[in-house]
Wavefront OBJ file of the C-alpha trace (Angstrom):
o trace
v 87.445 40.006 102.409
v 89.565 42.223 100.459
v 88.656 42.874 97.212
v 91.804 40.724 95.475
v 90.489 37.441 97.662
v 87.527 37.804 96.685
v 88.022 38.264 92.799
v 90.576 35.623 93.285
v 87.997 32.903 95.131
v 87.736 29.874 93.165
v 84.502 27.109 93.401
v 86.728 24.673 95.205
v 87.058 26.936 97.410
v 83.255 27.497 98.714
v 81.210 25.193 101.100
v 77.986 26.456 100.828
v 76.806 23.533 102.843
v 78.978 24.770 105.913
v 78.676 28.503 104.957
v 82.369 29.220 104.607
v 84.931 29.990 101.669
v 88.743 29.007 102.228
v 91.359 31.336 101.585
v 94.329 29.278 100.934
v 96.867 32.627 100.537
v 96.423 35.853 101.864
v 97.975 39.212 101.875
v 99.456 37.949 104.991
v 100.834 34.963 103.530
v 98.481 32.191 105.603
v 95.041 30.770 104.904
v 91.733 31.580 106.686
v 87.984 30.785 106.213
v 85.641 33.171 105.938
v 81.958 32.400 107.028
v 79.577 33.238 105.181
v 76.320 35.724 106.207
v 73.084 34.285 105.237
v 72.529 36.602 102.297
v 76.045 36.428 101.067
v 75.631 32.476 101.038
v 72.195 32.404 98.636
v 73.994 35.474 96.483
v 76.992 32.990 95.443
v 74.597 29.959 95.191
v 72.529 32.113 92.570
v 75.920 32.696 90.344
v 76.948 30.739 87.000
v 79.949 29.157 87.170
v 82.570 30.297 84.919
v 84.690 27.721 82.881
v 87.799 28.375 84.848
v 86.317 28.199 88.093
v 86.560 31.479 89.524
v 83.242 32.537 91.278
v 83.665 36.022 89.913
v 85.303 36.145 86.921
v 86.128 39.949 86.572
v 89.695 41.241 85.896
v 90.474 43.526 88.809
v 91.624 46.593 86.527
v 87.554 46.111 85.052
v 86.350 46.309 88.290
v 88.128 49.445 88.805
v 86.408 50.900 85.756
v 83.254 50.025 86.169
v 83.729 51.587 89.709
v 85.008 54.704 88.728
v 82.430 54.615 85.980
v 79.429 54.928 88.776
v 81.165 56.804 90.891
v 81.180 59.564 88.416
v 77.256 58.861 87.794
v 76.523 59.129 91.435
v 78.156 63.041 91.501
v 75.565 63.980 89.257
l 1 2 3 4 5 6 7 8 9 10 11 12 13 14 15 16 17 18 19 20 21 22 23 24 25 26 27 28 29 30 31 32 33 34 35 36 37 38 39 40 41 42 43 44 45 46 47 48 49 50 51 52 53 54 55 56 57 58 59 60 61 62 63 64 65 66 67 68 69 70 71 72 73 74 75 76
């Protein structure tokens, strides 16, 4: 999954019980499901879910901090 799909994947979007998530748009303009690896499936049931429903509720632009933030610490 790009990184956009995934920050934009919402609860009603995730079977856990069939080990998928639903894409309803992307970058191609279409809908796909992604299935879900084993460890990937008990790391989303272990989140808290965030009032507006997004399964990870970071902006993208503070993902891209935080990023360049241990990026920097890993050069050291």
């Amino acid at each position: 999954m790009r990184r956009g799909e995934l920050l934009g994947l919402h609860w009603d979007d995730v079977y856990l019980d069939q080990s998928y998530v639903h894409l309803p748009m992307t970058k191609n303009g279409t809908s796909r499901d992604v299935p879900l690896s084993p460890t990937a499936r008990q790391t989303i049931e272990v989140l808290p879910r965030a009032i507006s429903g997004a399964v990870i509720p970071v902006h993208p632009e503070a993902l891209k901090g935080l990023w360049r933030c241990k990026v920097e610490w890993a050069r050291c």
